[in-house]
N, C-alpha and C positions, 0 to 999 in steps of 0.2 A: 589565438582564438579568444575572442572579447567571453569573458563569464555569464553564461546567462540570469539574467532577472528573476528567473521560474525554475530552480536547479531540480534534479531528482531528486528527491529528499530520500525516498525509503524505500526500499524493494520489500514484498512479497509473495510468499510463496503458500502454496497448498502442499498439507501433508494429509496423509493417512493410519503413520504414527506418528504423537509427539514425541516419546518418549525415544524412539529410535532414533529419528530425524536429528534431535539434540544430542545423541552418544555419538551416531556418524559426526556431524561437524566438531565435534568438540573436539573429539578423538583426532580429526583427518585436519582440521586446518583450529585449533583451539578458542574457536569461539567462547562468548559466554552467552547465559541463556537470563530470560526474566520472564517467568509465567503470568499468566492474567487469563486465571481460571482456567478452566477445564479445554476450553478449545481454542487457547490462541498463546504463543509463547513468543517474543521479542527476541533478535538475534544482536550483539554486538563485539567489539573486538575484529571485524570483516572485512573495515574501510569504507562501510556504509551501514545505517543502520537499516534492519528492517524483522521481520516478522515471520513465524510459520502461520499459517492458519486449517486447523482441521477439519478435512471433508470425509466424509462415504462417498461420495460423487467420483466417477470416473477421473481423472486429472486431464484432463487435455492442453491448457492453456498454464502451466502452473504458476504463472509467473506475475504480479500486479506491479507497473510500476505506479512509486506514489510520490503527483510534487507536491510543492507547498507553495500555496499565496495567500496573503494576509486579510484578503475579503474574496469568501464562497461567491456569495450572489454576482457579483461584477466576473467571475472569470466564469463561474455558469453563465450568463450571458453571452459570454463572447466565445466560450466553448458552441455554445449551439448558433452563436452567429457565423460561424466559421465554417457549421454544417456538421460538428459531433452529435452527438443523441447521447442522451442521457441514461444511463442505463441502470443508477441504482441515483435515488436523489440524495440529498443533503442529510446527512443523518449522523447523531450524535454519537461520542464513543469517551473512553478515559481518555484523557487530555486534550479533546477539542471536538471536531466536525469533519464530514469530509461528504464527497460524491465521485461516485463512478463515470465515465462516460465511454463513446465508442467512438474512436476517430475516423474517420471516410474510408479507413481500409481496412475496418472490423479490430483493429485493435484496443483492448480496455485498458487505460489506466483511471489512476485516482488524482481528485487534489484534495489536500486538507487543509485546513488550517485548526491555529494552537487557540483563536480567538475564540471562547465560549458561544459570543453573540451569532454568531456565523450563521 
């Protein structure tokens, strides 16, 4: 199977605690953990990197996948040429950019990129 262009770059997840969320995986499979503030912790050591992020919100969906491409605007475009909808837009964060969308069969992922300009 040819590697794709547009790999999954990062999973994540919602929690409701961090503090728990981080002793279960540590404890159960030894991940390590990278805080960044109060509501969002970095997961690595997994064989992928990704993130918790804390909600009050019911969980239903807990899971973000998030790719990476090197220019937001040109793959928004063609995400909504395709027929996704956008569902959170282009918005900065520590280390880059990224946007939400919803693919034709209600499922959200992300894309980001690391490029400031984004």
């Amino acid at each position: 199977m040819k590697p794709s262009s547009i790999p999954i770059n990062y999973i994540e997840f919602k929690a409701k605690d961090l503090e728990k969320i981080k002793l279960f995986y540590a404890a159960t499979f030894g991940w390590t953990f990278t805080d960044y503030g109060p509501t969002y912790v970095a997961f690595s050591d997994s064989g992928v990197e990704g993130g918790f992020e804390y909600t009050e919100d019911e969980i239903i969906n807990g899971v973000l996948i998030v790719l990476h491409h090197k220019d937001l605007h040109s793959i928004k475009d063609k995400v909504i040429q395709s027929g996704g909808i956008i569902s959170t837009d282009i918005f900065s964060f520590p280390g880059g950019s990224r946007f939400h969308f919803m693919d034709p069969s209600g499922n959200e992922l992300a894309v980001w990129s690391d490029d400031t300009k984004s």
